[in-house]
N, CA, C and O atoms as a GROMACS GRO file, in nm:
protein
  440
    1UNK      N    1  15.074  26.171  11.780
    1UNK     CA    2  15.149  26.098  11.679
    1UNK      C    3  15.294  26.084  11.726
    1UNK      O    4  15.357  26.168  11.789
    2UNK      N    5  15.348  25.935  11.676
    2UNK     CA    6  15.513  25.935  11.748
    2UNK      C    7  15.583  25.997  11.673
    2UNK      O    8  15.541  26.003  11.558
    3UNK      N    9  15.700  26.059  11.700
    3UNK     CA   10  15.752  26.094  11.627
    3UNK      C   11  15.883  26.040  11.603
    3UNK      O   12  15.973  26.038  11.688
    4UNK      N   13  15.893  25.982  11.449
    4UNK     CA   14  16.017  25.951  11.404
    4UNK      C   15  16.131  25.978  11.477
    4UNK      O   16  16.150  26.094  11.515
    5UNK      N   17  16.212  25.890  11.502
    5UNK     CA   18  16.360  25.854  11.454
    5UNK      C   19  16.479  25.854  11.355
    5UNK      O   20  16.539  25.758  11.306
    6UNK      N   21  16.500  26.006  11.335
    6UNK     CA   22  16.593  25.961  11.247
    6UNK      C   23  16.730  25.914  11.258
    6UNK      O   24  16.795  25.950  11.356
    7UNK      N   25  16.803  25.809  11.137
    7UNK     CA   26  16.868  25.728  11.170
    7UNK      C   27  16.997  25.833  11.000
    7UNK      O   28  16.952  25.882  10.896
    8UNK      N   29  17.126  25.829  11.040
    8UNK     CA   30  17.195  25.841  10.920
    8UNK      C   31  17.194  25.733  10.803
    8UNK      O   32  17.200  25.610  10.814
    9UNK      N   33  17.184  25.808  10.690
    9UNK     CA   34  17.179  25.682  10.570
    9UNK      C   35  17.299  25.612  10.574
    9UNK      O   36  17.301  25.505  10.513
   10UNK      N   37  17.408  25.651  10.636
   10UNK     CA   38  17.517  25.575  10.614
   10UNK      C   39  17.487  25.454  10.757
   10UNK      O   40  17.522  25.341  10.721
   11UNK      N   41  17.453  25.454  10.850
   11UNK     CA   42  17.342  25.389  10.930
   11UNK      C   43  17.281  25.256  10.835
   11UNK      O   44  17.310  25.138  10.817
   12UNK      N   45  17.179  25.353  10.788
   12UNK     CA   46  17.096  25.248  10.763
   12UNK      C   47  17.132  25.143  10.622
   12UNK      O   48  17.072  25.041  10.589
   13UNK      N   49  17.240  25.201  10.560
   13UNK     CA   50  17.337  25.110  10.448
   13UNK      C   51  17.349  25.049  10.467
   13UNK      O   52  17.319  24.956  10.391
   14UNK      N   53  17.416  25.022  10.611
   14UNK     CA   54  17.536  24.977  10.665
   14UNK      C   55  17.440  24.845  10.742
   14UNK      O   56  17.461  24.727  10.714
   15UNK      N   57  17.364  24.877  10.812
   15UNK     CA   58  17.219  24.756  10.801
   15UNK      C   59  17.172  24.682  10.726
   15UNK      O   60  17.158  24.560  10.736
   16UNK      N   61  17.140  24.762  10.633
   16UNK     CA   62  17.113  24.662  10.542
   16UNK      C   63  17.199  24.560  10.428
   16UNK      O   64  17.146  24.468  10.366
   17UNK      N   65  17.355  24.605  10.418
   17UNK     CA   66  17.440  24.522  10.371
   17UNK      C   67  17.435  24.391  10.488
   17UNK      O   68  17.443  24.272  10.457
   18UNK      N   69  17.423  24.437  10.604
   18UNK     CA   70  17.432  24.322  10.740
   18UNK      C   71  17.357  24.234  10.699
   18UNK      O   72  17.383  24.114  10.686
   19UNK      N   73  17.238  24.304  10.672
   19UNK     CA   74  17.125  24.197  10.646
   19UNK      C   75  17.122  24.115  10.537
   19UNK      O   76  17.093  23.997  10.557
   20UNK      N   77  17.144  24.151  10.429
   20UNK     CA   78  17.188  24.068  10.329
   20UNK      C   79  17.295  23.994  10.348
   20UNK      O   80  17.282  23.890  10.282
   21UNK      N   81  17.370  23.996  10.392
   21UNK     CA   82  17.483  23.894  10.423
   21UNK      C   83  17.421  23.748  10.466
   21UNK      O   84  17.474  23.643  10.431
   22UNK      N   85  17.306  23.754  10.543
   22UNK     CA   86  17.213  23.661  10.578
   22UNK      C   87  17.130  23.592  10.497
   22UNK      O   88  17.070  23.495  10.542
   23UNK      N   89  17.118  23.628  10.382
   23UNK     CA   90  17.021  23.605  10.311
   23UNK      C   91  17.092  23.521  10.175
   23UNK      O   92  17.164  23.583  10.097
   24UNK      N   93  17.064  23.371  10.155
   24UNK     CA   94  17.119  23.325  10.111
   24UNK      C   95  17.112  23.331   9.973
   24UNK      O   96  16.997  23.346   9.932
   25UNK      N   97  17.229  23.320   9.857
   25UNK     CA   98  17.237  23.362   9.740
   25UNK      C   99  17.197  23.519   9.703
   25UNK      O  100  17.127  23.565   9.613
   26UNK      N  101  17.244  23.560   9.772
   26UNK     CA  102  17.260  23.738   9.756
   26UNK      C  103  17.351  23.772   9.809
   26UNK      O  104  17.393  23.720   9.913
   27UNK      N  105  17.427  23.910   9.723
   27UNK     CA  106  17.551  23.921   9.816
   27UNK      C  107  17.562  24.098   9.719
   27UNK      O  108  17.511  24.122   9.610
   28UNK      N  109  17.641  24.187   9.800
   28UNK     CA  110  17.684  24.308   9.710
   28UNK      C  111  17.806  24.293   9.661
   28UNK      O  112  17.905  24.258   9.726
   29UNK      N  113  17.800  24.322   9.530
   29UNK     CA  114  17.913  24.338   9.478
   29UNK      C  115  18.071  24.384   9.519
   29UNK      O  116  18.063  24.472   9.606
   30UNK      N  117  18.180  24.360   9.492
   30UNK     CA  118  18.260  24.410   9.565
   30UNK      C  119  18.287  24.634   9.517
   30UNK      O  120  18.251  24.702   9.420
   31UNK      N  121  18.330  24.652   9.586
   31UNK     CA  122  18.332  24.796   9.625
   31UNK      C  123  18.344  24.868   9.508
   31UNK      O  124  18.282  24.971   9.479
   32UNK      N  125  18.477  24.771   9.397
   32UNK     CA  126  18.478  24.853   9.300
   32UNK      C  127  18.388  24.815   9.211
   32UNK      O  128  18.366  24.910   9.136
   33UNK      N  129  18.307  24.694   9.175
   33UNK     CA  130  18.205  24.690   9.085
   33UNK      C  131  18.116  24.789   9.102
   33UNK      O  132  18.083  24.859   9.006
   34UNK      N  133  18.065  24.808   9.224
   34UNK     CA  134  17.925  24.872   9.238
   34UNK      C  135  17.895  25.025   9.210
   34UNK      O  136  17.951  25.121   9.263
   35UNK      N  137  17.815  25.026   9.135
   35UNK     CA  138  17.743  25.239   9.115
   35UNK      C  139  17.714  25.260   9.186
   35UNK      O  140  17.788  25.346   9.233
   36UNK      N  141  17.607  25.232   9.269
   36UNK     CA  142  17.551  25.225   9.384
   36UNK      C  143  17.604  25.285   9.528
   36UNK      O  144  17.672  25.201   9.586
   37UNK      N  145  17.593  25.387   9.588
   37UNK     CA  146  17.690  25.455   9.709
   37UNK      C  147  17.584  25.481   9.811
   37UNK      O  148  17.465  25.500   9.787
   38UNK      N  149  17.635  25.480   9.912
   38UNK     CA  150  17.545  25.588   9.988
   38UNK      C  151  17.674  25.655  10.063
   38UNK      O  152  17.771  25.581  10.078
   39UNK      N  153  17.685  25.812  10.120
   39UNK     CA  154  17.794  25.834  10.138
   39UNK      C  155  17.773  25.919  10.261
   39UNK      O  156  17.673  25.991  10.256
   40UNK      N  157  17.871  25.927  10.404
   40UNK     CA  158  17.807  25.969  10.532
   40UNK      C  159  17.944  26.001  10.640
   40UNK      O  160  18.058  25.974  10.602
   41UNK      N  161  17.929  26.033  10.714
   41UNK     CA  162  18.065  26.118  10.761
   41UNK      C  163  18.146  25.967  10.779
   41UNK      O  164  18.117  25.868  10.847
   42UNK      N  165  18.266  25.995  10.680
   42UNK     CA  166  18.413  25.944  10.750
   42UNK      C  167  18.385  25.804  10.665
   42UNK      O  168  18.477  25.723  10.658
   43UNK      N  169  18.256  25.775  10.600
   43UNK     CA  170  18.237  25.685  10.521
   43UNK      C  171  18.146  25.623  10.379
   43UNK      O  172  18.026  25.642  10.359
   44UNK      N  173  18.228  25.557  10.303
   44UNK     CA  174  18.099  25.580  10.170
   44UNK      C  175  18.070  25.372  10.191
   44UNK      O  176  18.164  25.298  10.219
   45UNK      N  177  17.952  25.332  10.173
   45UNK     CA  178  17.918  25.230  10.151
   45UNK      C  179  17.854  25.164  10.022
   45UNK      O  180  17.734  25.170   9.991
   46UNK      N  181  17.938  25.113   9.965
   46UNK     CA  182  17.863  25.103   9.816
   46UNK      C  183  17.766  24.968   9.839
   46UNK      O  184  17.730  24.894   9.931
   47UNK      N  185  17.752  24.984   9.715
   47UNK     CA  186  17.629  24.915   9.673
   47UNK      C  187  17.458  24.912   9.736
   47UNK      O  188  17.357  24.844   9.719
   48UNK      N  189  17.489  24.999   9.798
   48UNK     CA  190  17.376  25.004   9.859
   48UNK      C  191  17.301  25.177   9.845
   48UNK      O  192  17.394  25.242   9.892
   49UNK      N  193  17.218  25.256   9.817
   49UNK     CA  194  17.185  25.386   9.825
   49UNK      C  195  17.030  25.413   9.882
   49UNK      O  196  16.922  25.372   9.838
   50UNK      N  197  17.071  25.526  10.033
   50UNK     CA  198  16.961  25.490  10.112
   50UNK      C  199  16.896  25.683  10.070
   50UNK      O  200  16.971  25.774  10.106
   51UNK      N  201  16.774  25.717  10.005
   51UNK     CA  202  16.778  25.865   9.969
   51UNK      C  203  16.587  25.846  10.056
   51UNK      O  204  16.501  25.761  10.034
   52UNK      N  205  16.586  25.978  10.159
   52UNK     CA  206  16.470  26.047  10.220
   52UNK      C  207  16.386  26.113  10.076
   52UNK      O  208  16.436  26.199  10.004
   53UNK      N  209  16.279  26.064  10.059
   53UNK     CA  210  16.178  26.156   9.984
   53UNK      C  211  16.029  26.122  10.019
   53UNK      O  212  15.990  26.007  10.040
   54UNK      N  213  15.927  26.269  10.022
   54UNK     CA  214  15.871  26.271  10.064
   54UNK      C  215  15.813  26.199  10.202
   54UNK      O  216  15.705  26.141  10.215
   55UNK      N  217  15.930  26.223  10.315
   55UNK     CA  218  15.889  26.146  10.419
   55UNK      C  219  15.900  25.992  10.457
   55UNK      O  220  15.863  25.929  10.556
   56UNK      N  221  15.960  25.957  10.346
   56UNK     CA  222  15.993  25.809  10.360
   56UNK      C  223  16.144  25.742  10.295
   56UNK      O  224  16.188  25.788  10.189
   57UNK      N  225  16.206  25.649  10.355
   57UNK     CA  226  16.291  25.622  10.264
   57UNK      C  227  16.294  25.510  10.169
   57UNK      O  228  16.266  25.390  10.166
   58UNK      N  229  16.333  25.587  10.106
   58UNK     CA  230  16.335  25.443   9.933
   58UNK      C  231  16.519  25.398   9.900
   58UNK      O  232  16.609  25.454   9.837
   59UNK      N  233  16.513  25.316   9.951
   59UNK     CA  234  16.685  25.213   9.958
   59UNK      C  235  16.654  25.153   9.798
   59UNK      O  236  16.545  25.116   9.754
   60UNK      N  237  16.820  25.158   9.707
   60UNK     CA  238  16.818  25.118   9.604
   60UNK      C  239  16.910  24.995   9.621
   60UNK      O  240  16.962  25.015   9.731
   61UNK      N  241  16.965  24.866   9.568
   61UNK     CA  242  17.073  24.762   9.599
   61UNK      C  243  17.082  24.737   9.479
   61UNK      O  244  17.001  24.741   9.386
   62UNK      N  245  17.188  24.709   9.485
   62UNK     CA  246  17.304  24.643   9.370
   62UNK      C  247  17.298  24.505   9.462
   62UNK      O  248  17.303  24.500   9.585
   63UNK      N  249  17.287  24.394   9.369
   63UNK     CA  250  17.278  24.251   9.414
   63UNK      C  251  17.380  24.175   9.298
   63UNK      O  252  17.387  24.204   9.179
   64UNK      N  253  17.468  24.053   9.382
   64UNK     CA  254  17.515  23.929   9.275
   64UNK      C  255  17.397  23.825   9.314
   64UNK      O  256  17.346  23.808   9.424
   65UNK      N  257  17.374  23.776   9.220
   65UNK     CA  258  17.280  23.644   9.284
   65UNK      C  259  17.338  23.512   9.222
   65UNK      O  260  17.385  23.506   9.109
   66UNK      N  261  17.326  23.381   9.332
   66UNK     CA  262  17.343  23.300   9.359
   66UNK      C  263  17.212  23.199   9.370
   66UNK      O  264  17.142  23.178   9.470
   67UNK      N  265  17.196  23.127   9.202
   67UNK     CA  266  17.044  23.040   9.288
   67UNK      C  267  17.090  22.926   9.233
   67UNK      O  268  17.174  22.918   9.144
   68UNK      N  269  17.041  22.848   9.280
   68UNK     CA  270  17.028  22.693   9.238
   68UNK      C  271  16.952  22.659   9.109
   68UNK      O  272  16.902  22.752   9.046
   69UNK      N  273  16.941  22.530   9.063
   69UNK     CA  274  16.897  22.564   8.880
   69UNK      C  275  16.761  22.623   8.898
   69UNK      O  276  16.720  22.734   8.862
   70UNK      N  277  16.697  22.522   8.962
   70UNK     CA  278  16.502  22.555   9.004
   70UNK      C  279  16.485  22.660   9.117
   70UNK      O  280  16.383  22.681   9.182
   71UNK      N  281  16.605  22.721   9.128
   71UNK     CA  282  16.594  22.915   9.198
   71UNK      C  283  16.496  22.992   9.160
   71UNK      O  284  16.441  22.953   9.058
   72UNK      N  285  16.448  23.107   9.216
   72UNK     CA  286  16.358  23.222   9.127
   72UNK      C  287  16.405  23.334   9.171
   72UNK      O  288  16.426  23.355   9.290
   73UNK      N  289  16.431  23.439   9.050
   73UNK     CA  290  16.476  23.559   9.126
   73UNK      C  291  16.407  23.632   9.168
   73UNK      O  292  16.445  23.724   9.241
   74UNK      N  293  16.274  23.612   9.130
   74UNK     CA  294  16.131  23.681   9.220
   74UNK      C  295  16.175  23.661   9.372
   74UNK      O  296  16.221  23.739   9.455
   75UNK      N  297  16.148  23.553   9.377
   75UNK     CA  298  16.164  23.475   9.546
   75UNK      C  299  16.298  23.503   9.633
   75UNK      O  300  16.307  23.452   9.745
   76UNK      N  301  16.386  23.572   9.589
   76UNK     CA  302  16.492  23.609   9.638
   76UNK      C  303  16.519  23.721   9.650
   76UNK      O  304  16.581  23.758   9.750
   77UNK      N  305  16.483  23.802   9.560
   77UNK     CA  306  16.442  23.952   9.570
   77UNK      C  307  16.332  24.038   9.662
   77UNK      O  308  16.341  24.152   9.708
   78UNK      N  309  16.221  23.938   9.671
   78UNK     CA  310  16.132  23.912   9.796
   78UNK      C  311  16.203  23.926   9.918
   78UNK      O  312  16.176  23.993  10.017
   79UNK      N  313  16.282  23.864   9.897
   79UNK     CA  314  16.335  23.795  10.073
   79UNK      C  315  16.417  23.897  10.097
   79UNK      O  316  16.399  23.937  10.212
   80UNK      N  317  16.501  23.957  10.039
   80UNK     CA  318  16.600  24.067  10.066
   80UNK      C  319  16.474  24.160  10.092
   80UNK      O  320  16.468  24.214  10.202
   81UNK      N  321  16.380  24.183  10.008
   81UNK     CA  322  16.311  24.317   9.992
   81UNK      C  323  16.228  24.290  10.197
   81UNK      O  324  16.232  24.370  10.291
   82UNK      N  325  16.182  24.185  10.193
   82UNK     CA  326  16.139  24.154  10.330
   82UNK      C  327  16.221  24.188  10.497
   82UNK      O  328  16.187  24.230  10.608
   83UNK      N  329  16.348  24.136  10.428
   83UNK     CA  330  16.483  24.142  10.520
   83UNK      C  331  16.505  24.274  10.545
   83UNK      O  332  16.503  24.313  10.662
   84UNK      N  333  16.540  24.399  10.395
   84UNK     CA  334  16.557  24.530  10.434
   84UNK      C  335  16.419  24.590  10.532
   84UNK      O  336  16.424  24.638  10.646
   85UNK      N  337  16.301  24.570  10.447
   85UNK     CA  338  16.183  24.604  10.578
   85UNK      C  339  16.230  24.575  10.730
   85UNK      O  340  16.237  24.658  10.822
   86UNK      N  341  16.254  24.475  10.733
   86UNK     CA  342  16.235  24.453  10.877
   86UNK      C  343  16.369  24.479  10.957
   86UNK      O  344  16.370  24.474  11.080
   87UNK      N  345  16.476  24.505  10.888
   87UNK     CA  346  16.588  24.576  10.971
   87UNK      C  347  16.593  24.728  10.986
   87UNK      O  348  16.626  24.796  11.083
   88UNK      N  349  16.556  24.760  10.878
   88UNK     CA  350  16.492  24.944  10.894
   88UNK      C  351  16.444  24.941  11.008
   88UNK      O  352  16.500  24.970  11.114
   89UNK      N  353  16.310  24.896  10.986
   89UNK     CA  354  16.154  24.905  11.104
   89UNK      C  355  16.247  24.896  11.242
   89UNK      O  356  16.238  24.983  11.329
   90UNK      N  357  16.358  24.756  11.258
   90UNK     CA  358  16.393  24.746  11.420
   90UNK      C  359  16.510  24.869  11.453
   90UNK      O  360  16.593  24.858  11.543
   91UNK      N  361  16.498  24.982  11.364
   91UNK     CA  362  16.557  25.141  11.386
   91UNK      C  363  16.498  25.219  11.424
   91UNK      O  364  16.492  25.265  11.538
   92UNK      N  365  16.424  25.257  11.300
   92UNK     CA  366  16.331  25.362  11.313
   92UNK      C  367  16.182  25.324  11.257
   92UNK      O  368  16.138  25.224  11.201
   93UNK      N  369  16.122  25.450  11.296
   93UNK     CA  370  15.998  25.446  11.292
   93UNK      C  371  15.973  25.496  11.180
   93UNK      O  372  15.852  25.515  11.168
   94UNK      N  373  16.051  25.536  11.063
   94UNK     CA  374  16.019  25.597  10.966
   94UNK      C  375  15.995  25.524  10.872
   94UNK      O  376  16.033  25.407  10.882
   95UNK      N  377  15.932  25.563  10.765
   95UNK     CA  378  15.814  25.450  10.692
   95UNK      C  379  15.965  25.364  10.584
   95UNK      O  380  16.083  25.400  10.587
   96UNK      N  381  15.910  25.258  10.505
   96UNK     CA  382  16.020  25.254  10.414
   96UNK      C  383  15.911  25.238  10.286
   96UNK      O  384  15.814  25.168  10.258
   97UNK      N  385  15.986  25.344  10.228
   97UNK     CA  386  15.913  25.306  10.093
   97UNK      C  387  15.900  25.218   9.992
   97UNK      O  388  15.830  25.118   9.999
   98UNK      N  389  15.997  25.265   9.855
   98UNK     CA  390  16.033  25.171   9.758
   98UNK      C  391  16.161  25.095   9.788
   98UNK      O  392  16.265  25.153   9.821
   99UNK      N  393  16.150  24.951   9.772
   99UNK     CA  394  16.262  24.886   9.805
   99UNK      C  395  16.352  24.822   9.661
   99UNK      O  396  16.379  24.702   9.666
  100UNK      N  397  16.404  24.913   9.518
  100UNK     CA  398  16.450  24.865   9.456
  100UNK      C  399  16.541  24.795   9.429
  100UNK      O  400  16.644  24.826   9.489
  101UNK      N  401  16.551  24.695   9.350
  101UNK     CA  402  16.668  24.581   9.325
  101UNK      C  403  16.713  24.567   9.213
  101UNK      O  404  16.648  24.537   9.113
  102UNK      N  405  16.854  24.592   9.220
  102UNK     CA  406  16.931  24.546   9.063
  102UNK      C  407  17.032  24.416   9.022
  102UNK      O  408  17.155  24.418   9.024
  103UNK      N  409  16.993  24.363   9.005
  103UNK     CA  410  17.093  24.231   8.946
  103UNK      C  411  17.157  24.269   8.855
  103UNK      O  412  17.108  24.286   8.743
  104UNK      N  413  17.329  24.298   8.897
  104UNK     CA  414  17.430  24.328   8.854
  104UNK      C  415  17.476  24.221   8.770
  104UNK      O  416  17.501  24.234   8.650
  105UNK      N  417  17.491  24.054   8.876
  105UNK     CA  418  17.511  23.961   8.840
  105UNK      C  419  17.482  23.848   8.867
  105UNK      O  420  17.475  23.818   8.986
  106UNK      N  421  17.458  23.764   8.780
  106UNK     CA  422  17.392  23.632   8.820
  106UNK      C  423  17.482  23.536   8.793
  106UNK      O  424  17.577  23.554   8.716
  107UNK      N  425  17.451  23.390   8.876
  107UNK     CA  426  17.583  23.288   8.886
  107UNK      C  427  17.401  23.141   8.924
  107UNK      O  428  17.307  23.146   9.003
  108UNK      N  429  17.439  23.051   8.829
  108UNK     CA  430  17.351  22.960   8.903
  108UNK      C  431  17.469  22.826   8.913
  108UNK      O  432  17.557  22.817   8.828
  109UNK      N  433  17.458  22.735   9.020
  109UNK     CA  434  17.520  22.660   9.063
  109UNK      C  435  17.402  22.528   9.067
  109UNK      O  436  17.281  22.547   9.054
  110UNK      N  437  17.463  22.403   9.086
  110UNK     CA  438  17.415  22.285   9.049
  110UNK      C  439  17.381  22.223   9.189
  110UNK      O  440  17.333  22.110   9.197
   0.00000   0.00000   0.00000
């Protein structure tokens, strides 16, 4: 069996804010809105919280969203939830679990 990679949560925050930056009509809140922390030497990254349990990690996000009128926030929440998978995975080998999402705030544009 391979054995895992582990990566610091402040690491893998810090990834996955990257990744969302990409992902259109999603964005994290700015620093002081957000509850949301993950916190790691010499740095805290909000809106984002990356916690190890039972062997896997389960990442929580604070999201603003941005959709167009005929947007879905299913379909966008998807895509982030897809996006964090696959920037984890090109780290480590360690599983990802639950990928929760919170809509802090919503904005639809014309």
């Amino acid at each position: 069996m391979e054995q895992s990679l582990l990566i610091d949560e402040r690491q893998i925050a810090e990834i996955v804010i990257n990744g969302i930056s990409r992902v259109g009509g999603a964005e994290i809140p700015a620093d002081h809105q957000a509850r949301l922390s993950t916190v790691g030497p010499g740095a805290r990254i909000s809106g984002v919280a990356v916690h190890r349990v039972e062997g896997s990690l389960n990442i929580e996000i604070e999201l603003t969203a941005t959709l167009k009128k005929k947007g879905s926030l299913p379909i966008l929440a998807a895509r982030v939830r897809r996006m964090v998978r696959q920037a984890i995975q090109s780290l480590t080998t360690e599983p990802v679990g639950r990928v929760n999402i919170r809509i802090t705030d919503f904005h639809i544009k014309d």
